[in-house]
Each structure stands twice: as C-alpha cells, then as structure tokens.
N, C-alpha and C positions, 0 to 999 in steps of 0.2 A: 323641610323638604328632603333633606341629604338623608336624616330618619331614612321616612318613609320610602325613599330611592332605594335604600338599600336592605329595610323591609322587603319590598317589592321583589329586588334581585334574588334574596332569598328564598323566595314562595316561588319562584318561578324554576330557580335550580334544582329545588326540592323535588316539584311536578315533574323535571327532567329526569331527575334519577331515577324517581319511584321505579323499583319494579313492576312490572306488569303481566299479570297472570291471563291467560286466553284460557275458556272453557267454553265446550262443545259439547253441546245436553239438549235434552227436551225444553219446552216453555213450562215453565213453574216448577222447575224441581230442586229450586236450593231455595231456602229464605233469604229474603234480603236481611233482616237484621244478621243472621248465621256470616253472608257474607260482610258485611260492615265490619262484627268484630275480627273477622280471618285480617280484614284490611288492616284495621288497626291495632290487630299484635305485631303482624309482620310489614306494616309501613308500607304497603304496597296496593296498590288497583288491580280491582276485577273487572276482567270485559267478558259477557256471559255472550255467545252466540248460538242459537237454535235451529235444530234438527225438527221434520216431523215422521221422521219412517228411520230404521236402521240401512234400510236399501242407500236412501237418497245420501243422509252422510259417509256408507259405504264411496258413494260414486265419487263426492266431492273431492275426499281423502284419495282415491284412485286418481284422482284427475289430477291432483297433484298440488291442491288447496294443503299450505302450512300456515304457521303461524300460531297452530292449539299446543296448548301446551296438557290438557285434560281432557280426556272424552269418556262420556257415560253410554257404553254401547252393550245393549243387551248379550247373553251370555253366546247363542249360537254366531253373533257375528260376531263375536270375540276371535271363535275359533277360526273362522275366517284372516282374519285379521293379524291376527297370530302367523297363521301356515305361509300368509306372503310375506312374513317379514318386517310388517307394519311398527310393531309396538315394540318398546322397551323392555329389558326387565327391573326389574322393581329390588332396590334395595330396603331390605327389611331390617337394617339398622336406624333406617330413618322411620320409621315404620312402629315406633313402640308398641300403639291402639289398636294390632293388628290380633292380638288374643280376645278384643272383643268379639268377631265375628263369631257368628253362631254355627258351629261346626256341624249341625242337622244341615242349614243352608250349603254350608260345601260338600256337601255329598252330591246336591240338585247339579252342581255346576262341572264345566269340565276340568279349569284351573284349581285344583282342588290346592295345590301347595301358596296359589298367590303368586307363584311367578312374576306374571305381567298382569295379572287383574285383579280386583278385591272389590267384593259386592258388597251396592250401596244399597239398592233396591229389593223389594223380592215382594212384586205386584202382577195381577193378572188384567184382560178383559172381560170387562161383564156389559150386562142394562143396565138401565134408569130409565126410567118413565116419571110421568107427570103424576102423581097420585089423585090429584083434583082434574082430570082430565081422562082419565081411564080406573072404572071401577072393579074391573075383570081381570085383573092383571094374574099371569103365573109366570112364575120362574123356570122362562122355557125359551128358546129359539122359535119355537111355534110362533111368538107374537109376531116375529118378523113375517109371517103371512096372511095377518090380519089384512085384509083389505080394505076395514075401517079405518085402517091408520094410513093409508096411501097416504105420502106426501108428508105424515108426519115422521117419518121416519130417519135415522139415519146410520150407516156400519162405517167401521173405522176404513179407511182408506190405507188400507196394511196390506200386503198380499199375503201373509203367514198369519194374521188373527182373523181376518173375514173367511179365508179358506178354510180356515182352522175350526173356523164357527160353524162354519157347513159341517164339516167332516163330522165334528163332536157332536150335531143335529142327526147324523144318522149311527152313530155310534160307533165310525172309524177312529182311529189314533191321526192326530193332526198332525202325526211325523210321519205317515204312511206313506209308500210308495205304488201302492197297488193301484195300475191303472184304470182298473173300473169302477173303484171307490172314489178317485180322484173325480172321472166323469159324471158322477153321481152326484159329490160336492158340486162341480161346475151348474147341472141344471140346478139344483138348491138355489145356488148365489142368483144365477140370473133369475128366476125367480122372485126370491126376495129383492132383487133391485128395481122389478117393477113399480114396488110399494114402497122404495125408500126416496125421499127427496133427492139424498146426494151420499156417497160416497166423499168422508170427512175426519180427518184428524185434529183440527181445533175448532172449531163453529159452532160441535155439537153442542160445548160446555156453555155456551153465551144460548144457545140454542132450546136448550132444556131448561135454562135458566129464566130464560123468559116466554117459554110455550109455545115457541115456533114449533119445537119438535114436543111430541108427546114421549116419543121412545126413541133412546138411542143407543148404539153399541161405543163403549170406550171404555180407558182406563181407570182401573179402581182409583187412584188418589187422585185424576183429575173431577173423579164423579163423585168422590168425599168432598173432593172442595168445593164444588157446588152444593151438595148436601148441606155442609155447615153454613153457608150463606141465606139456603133457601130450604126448608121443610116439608115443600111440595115437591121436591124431589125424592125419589126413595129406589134405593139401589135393589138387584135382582140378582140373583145368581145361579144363572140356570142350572138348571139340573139335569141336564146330560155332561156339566162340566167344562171347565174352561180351561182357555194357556194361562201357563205361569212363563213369566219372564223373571229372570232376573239382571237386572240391568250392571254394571258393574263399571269398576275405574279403573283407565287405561291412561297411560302416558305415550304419546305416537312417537315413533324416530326420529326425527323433525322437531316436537318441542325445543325450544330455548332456552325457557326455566323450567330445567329437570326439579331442581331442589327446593324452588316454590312450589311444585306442583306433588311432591310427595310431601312436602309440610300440609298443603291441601287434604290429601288425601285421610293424613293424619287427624286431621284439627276434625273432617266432619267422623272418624270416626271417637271421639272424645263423647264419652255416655252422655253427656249433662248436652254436649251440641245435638248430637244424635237423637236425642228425646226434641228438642226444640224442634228440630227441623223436620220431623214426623210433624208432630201436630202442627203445623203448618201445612205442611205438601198433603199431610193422607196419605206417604205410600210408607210401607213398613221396613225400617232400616235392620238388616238381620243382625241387631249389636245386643248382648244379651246384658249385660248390666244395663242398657238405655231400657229395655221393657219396662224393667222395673218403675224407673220414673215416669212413665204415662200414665195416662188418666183410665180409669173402668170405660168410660163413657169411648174414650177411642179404641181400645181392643176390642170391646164387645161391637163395634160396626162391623158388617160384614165384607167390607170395602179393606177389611187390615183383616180379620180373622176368620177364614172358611170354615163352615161345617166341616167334621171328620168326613160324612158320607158324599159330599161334594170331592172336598180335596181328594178321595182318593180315586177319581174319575175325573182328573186332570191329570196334565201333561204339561213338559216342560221343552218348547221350542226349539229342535235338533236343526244342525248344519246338514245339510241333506247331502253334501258332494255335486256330483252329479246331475243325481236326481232333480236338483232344486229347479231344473228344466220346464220338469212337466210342470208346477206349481205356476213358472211365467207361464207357460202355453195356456193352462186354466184363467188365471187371473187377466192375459189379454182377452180373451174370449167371453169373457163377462165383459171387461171394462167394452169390449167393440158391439155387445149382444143390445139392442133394441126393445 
C-alpha cells in the first residue's frame, strides 16, 4: 500500500507540473496524433480551444480573454493585431524549421521577415456539392441562385469570404473599396440568402456529409476532409475565383509559455510533421521539403492545388483600415435583409 501511496503521489505531482500549452485555432486544424507526439517530446499537455471567424477571436482577445499561449489568425488580422500591440516578437534562434517555409508564400503575406508570425496554412473558400444530388453542376457562384437548391444551400458565415464571394461573382476585387461595387455585392448576398438554409461556419461539413445540404460555401481543407470520408462529395472551384487566406502563427503578449509555444511552432514546422498533419487536415502547409513527402493523390486535389488560370483570378484578404466600415454596413444589411 505504501508502494502504491507513493506511486499515486508521483503521478499526481507529475500532472502538477506538467506544462501546459493553450492553442487558439479553428476546429480541426492540427492532428491529434501530431499533437500527442508534441506532448511527449516535450512532457507537457495541450488544451486546443476554437475560433469560428477571425472577427469573433479578434473580439475575445480585445476583450481581454488570456491565457493562449498560440493563435492561428489569418494573415490580414494579423496586421491588425500587430498595429495594436497585441502579439509578440518571435525569436528565431529558437526557430531552426524556419528556412522551410516557402518563400513564394512570403511574398502573399505582409510579415514577410517572420517577425511576429510564420505561416501554417495557405487555404482558400470554395463549393462542394453533393454529386449524386445535382447533375448540372459548374464551377460558378451562379449555383448559389439556383432556386432548385432553395434551402439546400449554405455560405460561410465570414463577413470578408461571403462578401468576397459576391464581389468575385461580379468580377470586383474582394479588397475593393469602391462604394457602388460594394452595393452591388450587397444586393448579390441578399439574394443568394433567399435560397440558402443558413449562413454557417461548422454545420455545413456534417451538412454535406450527409445531404442535408446539396451545395455549400467553405474551406478547402474542411471540404477535403469530408471528401476523403465521403466520395459523393466533390469540391468546385469557381471560376470567377476565390480568397486565399493564409492563416499564420502568433504568440499574443499575455502568453505564459513563450518557450513552449515557439518549440510549437517549431515541431509543426519539422517536414516529416508538416507532411502528417496536411494529410490529415487537407489544408496545405507552405513548407517546401514536406511537399515532397505527400502523396500525387493529395496534391492533384483541387482543395490543395488551384488551376494556374483560377489562381491567378484570386486574391488575398487585405486589412482594409478604415474602410473595413463599409464591409460591416453591407454585411449588417444582408444579415437584417428578409
């Protein structure tokens, strides 16, 4: 019994000490095996907690929610985020993995040195539709005003990818500030909102999975991963073009474990991790020795590699200033529109 007593004391001081890493991210974007091994090089616990918009984690962080010690925030709110002061800067002694990133992808971005961020991601919005459920399908914003599809439908719940959707439907720049293209976007959306069930950022993926919805608007690696589960889905890439995002890793002023969270940052940029945790998630990590260990079968999806003639009729999600006013004034106006 005395054993076991001090068995027992052991396992419990251990659990005390452990370090403890906080990450603040989307829903599905690291592997769980990826994080298990992070745990058991560095003897320490992950607590992952989730985001669904860049606004809404913007808010929380403003509000004055601590305790993250990692946050995966797309690149325009970065620069936000940046400008007030928010984030750390990043030692890149701790940093070795950092000559993997794919220096084409730092050009898209505006931290081009790495400063305070280093991109994980480099994913856009697209469709998927039900293939056994719609025979007519094209690679178009048009479907979203099928009328046949009323109710089966659904656009991400974003203010800057549903807007963006619009704008790119009439062949404006989805960074634009011109006020009569915006109101042009606007009738588009209410519009299309007729015909969609709901305005959604996680539903759609269980959604399309099981033929609630026939067509939906969301992110490429969430709609790979339903892909690879289900074969009656099949991904779209419209052809007026879509946002790129690239999502990237910050450490906020407030973390606790700085030094866990740049071993972090480290470990997923390691090729051999970086390959795993692609073919998992489906979003495409811009680390150029991990290309090479991916499978033909995941590059050639369209959900990780666009047409040349697509790509080069997208765009890359800009901090508007200002501006980013008119974008709420549109986006209320739909969500209040009947």
């Amino acid at each position: 019994m005395k054993r076991l007593a001090s068995f027992l004391c052991l396992l419990i001081a251990t659990a005390v000490s452990a370090e403890t890493l906080h990450l603040y991210t989307w829903a599905d974007y690291i592997s769980p095996d990826v994080v298990k091994k992070f745990e058991k090089q560095h003897g320490c616990q992950v607590v992952i907690d989730t985001f669904d918009s860049n606004e809404s984690m913007y808010a929380k962080l403003k509000a004055g929610a601590t305790g993250y010690d990692l946050v995966f925030p797309t690149a325009y709110m970065i620069q936000v985020m940046h400008a007030e002061g928010l984030l750390q800067s990043l030692d890149h002694a701790k940093l070795p993995n950092l000559p993997h990133i794919d220096p084409v992808v730092l050009t898209k971005v505006i931290d081009t040195k790495m400063e305070h961020s280093v991109p994980y991601t480099f994913a856009y919005a697209a469709l998927a539709i039900r293939k056994d459920k719609i025979k007519d399908a094209e690679p178009s914003y048009a479907m979203l005003d099928r009328a046949a599809l009323a109710g089966r439908m659904t656009l991400l719940d974003d203010m800057r990818e549903s807007i963006g959707a619009a704008l790119k439907s009439l062949g404006h720049s989805l960074n634009t500030r011109d006020d009569s293209q915006l109101a042009a976007a606007q009738e588009v959306l209410i519009r299309w909102k007729k015909h969609i069930a709901r305005f959604d950022n996680e539903g759609y993926k269980a959604g399309i999975d099981s033929a609630e919805f026939h067509l939906v608007h969301g992110y490429s690696g969430d709609l790979f991963q339903v892909q690879m589960e289900n074969p009656k889905v099949e991904i779209l890439i419209p052809r007026e073009g879509v946002t790129i995002g690239c999502d990237e890793m910050v450490i906020p002023k407030t973390a606790k474990q700085t030094a866990l969270a740049h071993a972090m940052i480290n470990f997923l940029l390691d090729p051999d991790i970086a390959a795993e945790n692609m073919e998992w998630m489906g979003y495409y990590c811009p680390n150029k020795p991990a290309k090479a260990k991916l499978s033909p079968d995941f590059l050639a999806n369209p959900a990780i590699t666009l047409p040349d003639d697509i790509a080069a009729k997208c765009e890359v999600i800009q901090d508007l200033g200002p501006d980013l006013a008119k974008y709420s004034k549109v986006w209320d106006a739909v969500k209040a529109a009947k």
